[in-house]
Phi, psi and omega in degrees: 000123183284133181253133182291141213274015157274300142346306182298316190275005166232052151294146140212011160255136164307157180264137173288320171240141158215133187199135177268146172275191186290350205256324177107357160276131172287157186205136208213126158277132154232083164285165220196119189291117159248119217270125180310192181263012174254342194084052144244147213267153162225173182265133159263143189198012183221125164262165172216141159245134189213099165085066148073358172221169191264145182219145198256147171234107174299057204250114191280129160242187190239330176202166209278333181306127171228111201279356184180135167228124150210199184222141180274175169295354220246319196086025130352106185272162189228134161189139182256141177214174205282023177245358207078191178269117167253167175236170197200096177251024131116005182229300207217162193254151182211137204223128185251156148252121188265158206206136159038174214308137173272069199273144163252015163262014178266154193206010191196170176165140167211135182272130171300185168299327176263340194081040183250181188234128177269174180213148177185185207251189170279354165170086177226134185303346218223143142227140201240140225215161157201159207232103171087000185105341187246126176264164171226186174189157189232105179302091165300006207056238171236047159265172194218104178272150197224326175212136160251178163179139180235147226245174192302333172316317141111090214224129181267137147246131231226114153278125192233203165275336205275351197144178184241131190231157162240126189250134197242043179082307154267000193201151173230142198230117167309102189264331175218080213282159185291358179268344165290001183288178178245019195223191163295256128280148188288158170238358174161153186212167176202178187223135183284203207256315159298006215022042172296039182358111199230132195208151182266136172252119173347291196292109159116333193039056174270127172310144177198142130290097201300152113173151183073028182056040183225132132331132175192116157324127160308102199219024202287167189261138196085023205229188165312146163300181192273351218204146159068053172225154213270341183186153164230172192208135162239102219288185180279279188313353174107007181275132174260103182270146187204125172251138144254174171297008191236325194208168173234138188271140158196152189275124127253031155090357167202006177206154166240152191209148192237179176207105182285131199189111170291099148098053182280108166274251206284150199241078182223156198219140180254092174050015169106329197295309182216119199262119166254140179219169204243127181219175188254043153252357186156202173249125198273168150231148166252115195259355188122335184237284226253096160226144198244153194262140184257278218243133193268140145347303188305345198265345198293176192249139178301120187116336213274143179256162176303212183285133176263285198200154157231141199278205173296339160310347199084334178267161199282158138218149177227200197210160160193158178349117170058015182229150141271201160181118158301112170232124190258024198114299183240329158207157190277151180232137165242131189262093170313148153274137199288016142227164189292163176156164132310143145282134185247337186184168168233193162190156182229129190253169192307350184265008199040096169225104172282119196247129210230110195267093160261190191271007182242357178136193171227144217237159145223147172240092183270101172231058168286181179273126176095007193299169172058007182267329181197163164311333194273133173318134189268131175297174163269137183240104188324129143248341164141220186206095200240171327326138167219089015267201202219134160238329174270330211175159215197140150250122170295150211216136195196131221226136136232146148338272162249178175260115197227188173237113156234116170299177162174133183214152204224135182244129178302160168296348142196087168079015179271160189257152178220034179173117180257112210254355179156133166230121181132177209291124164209137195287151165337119174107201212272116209243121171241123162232151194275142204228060161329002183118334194254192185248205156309309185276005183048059166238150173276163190265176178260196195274139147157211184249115199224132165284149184242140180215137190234113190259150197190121179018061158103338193268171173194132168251140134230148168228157180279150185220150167237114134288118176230119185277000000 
């Protein structure tokens, strides 16, 4: 096998590894210091020679070492580094990290208003977060935490055995102490968009309602039965979801409405756009109008627990032994984790950052396109606008990087700005924002043609649009 005269010259390491892949190609580390354009250095470190010649896969590493290479059936390269375990399936890196202490009692996480992700066990004093790469921890004293959730306010609300308390970032105020229930123990809870406490009781698995301090059964017409129902959700948009064993429910704050639907468990919703639940013939999705069965039981991979989490994408994850496992609409992708174990949960940070709760510890898995290669801010990527054209409305469709500020403003054909269409923060992955039509003072505009300009950590997009009344 001929060695590349590149190669040679930047040996400065032993090679550690060698494997062939499914293909029949070799693949090898010889790391080798390169320097960037400010001059400071990283390790470049995996060649493969395939059909007679060596091709460098420039993958920035932190230290020259790579510890382990192997392949999946998919033909994945896998390889561990003092940065954690990546993958590489011949387009894009995909990176797992193990993060902060290698606890195996944590069973929940949910990410805040700032992006950092709490975490917490099954009946623990302490919960512990982490922000920016740095962890912490919050001391409950002498509560006994059991559950969070945080309402559209980004309000924490904390179950505990003493009560449902809210913590508003500096103080935690007890809102319903436990001598106040009207049942037995509680079984689960969630806070609508009204900040309305809507919550399950053990005995009876009966619905009830918080406000104004007072408990009240659920008895509206048209609403959940009185008796057997299993878990309540509350989207971002304010829809209160409620499953029993027969069906599923939902509030939008003035009409219920149902879906016969058998042993309807788990619930997630990606900010309202789209609600999926897990039944026992498969997994459903709702879009607002429509619902279709996506993924059949029969279909399932041996092992796979339900729905986990969805990400910014939109796309679903669940788990099974040693896998995450992705679904995008049409197929499933499986993510190993980098030691063996179950996934008990996930949480998806503001950052599409997949956070991965096992019986081994806590994972992130970040498999945007380019992570990790470099530091310099990622663009943004126009998808357009659809309908296009349009008469009552449009949504602008945008891909970011990260949870970043993004401007948009919409412009005449000539170059007056005549609506500031959105300013402020928004998360990582797939992004829409909506345009009706109007101007500032919210009059419509006439018919023709208008730009949209999208500003994002320094870039600007635009696109063309036809309004027609």
């Amino acid at each position: 096998m001929p060695v590349d005269p590149g190669l040679s010259e930047g040996f400065r390491y032993s090679v550690m590894n060698i494997k062939v892949d499914n293909e029949g190609a070799v693949w090898t580390d010889v790391p080798r210091r390169v320097p960037d354009s400010e001059g400071k250095f990283t390790y470049r470190g995996l060649w493969c020679f395939k059909d007679g010649e060596w091709v460098e896969h420039p993958f920035p590493l932190t230290e020259p070492a790579v510890r382990n290479m192997t392949f999946d059936d998919s033909g994945t390269m896998w390889f561990s580094t003092a940065d954690g375990l990546k993958g590489f399936d011949g387009v894009s890196i995909r990176n797992y990290r193990v993060n902060g202490p290698s606890s195996a009692s944590f069973r929940e996480g949910i990410c805040d208003d700032q992006n950092r992700i709490w975490f917490f066990g099954s009946i623990s004093n302490n919960i512990e977060y982490v922000g920016d790469g740095v962890w912490g921890m919050m001391n409950l004293i002498s509560y006994s935490l059991r559950s969070i959730t945080i309402d559209n306010t980004c309000t924490m609300w904390m179950y505990m055995y003493e009560g449902i308390a809210r913590y508003d970032g500096a103080s935690i105020e007890m809102v319903c102490p436990q001598s106040g229930y009207p049942d037995s123990e509680l079984y689960g809870f969630e806070i609508d968009s009204s900040g309305i406490i809507w919550a399950v009781f053990s005995k009876g698995r009966t619905l009830y309602r918080f406000r104004d301090g007072t408990w009240t059964p659920v008895t509206d017409q048209d609403g959940p039965p009185a008796s057997g129902v299993n878990m309540v959700f509350c989207d971002r948009t304010g829809i209160v979801w409620v499953s029993t064993s027969q069906a599923i429910y939902w509030y939008d704050g003035s009409v219920w409405r149902n879906k016969q639907l058998l042993s309807a468990s788990v619930i997630r919703s990606n900010h309202g756009a789209d609600t999926w639940i897990s039944a026992w013939d498969g997994i459903y999705r709702y879009d607002g109008a429509e619902w279709k069965l996506i993924l059949e039981k029969k279909d399932f991979p041996e092992g796979l627990i339900y729905c986990k989490t969805i990400d910014n994408n939109a796309h679903l994850w669940m788990g099974m032994k040693n896998n995450a496992v992705e679904f995008d609409g049409n197929k499933m992708i499986q993510h190993p984790l980098p030691s063996e174990g179950v996934v008990g949960n996930m949480v998806v940070d503001r950052n599409n950052i997949k956070w991965i709760i096992s019986d081994y510890g806590v994972f992130s898995l970040d498999d945007r396109p380019g992570a990790g290669e470099d530091a310099k801010p990622k663009p943004v990527m126009l998808r357009g606008n659809r309908p296009n054209p349009f008469n009552a409305g449009t949504t602008i469709e945008f891909d970011l990087y990260e949870w970043s500020r993004v401007d948009i403003s919409i412009y005449n054909i000539s170059g007056q700005k005549v609506r500031s269409l959105f300013s402020g923060k928004l998360n990582g992955g797939r992004n829409g924002v909506f345009w009706d039509g109007s101007d500032d003072g919210g009059r419509r505009v006439s018919s023709g043609s208008y730009f949209y300009r999208l500003k994002n950590t320094g870039k600007v997009e635009t696109g063309k649009m036809l309004f027609l009344k």
